[in-house]
C-alpha positions, 0 to 999 in steps of 0.5 A: 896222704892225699886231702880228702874230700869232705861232704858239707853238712849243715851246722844243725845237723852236727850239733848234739843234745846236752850231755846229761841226755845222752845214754851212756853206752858201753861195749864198743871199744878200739879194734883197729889202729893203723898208722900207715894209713893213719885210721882208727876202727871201732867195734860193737861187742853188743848185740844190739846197734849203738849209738855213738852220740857223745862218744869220743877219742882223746889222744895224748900228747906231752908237748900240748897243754893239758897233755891230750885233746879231743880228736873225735865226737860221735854226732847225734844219730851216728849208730853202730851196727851190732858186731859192726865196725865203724871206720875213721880217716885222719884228716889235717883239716883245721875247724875252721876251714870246714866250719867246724869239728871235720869228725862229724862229716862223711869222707866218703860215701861208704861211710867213712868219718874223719878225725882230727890230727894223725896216727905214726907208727914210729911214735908212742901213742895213747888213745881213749875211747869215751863215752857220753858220760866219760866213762872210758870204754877202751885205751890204745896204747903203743910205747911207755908215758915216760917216753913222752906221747906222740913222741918217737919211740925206740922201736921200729915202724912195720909199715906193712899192718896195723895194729889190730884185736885178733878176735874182733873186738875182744882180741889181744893187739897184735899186727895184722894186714890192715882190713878197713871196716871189715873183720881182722884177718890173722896174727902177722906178729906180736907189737914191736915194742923193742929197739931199731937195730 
């Protein structure tokens, strides 16, 4: 994948107010992982716009202390529409070569944020999706704990769809043609969770 080009921001601009003044949200929940272009997409079940201030992605991984970490933080004013959809591109940028947490930065002008770290088709993933308070919103998962998280799993890799909810939002996960912030398009398969022949 390409490096990305990042906006700069100023240090103010990303900072979030204390935890406790936060509101808890709810309603907002995975409906896109994409492991050939390595994104992740959120959906709004609300009727409402969302902030997403506070709200964060934990991946899992068995080879690191502690077993997962934090690989994305909504920033202060970041909403999502009602029924809207926000998208987010792996970066492999370090803190400290962007001066901080690359989450919060737009990689583009259209809107799209970054998270830290990848996604593999080929691996056993588990996300978490947050909310200010640490209420868990969502749980992505493709493979089995004692396979070991983000690690290679017995299945083989479609490198043509993504993971996705079909209906948005509220759908079972199912393969379908990736569709980068806009509504999931139809069933293409069921999940490969079974042995490469």
């Amino acid at each position: 994948m390409s490096a990305l080009a990042l906006v700069s921001c100023k240090p103010n601009d990303l900072e979030t107010e204390d935890v406790q003044d936060i509101p808890a949200i709810s309603g907002v929940v995975f409906n896109e992982v994409d492991a050939n272009s390595k994104a992740i997409e959120l959906y709004n079940n609300n009727n409402t716009e969302t902030s997403l201030e506070g709200v964060t992605i934990v991946k899992y991984d068995s080879t690191k202390e502690g077993g997962k970490s934090t690989t994305w933080t909504g920033a202060k004013g970041l909403k999502i529409a009602a029924k809207g959809w926000i998208y987010l591109e792996s970066t492999d940028l370090s803190d400290e070569a962007e001066g901080g947490d690359p989450a919060y930065k737009y990689q583009d002008d259209k809107g799209t944020y970054v998270f830290k770290g990848g996604l593999s088709g080929k691996k056993n993933v588990k996300l978490e999706l947050l909310n200010s308070k640490g209420t868990i919103l969502d749980t992505f998962i493709r493979g089995t704990e004692g396979a070991g998280w983000n690690q290679v799993g017995p299945y083989a890799n479609d490198k043509t769809n993504s993971f996705s909810r079909v209906p948005d939002g509220t759908g079972e996960w199912v393969y379908a043609a990736p569709t980068k912030g806009a509504a999931n398009g139809a069933k293409t398969g069921d999940i490969a969770q079974t042995p490469k022949e």
